[in-house]
Phi, psi and omega in degrees: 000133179253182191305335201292307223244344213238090178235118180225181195233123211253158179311014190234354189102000190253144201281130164245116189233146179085197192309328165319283159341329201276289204299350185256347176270309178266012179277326213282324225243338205128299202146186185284296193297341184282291238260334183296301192306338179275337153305310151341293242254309183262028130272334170304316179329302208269330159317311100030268198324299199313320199264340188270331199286303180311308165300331166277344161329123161260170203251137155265132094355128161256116179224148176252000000 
């Protein structure tokens, strides 16, 4: 994650950005393993979504 895009606001109220930011975002999830699995489960999500939307797609043709 980088520093630029990752802003989380710490118990004291002060804006935390950059490793900070991360580690306090994943204490906030559980812990590493709680935060691995809720990232998995949405990129599987958005992958998913992505191969169903394509499968559904119709295929066309153009004939003359």
């Amino acid at each position: 994650m980088s520093q630029k895009n990752l802003y989380v606001t710490g118990k004291n109220g002060k804006r935390l950005g950059g490793g900070a930011a991360q580690l306090r975002r994943i204490k906030e999830h559980g812990g590493w393993d709680a935060y691995h699995e809720e990232l998995i489960g949405r990129v599987t999500r958005k992958v998913y979504d992505e191969v169903m939307d394509e499968m559904n797609r119709p295929v066309l043709k153009v004939v003359k």
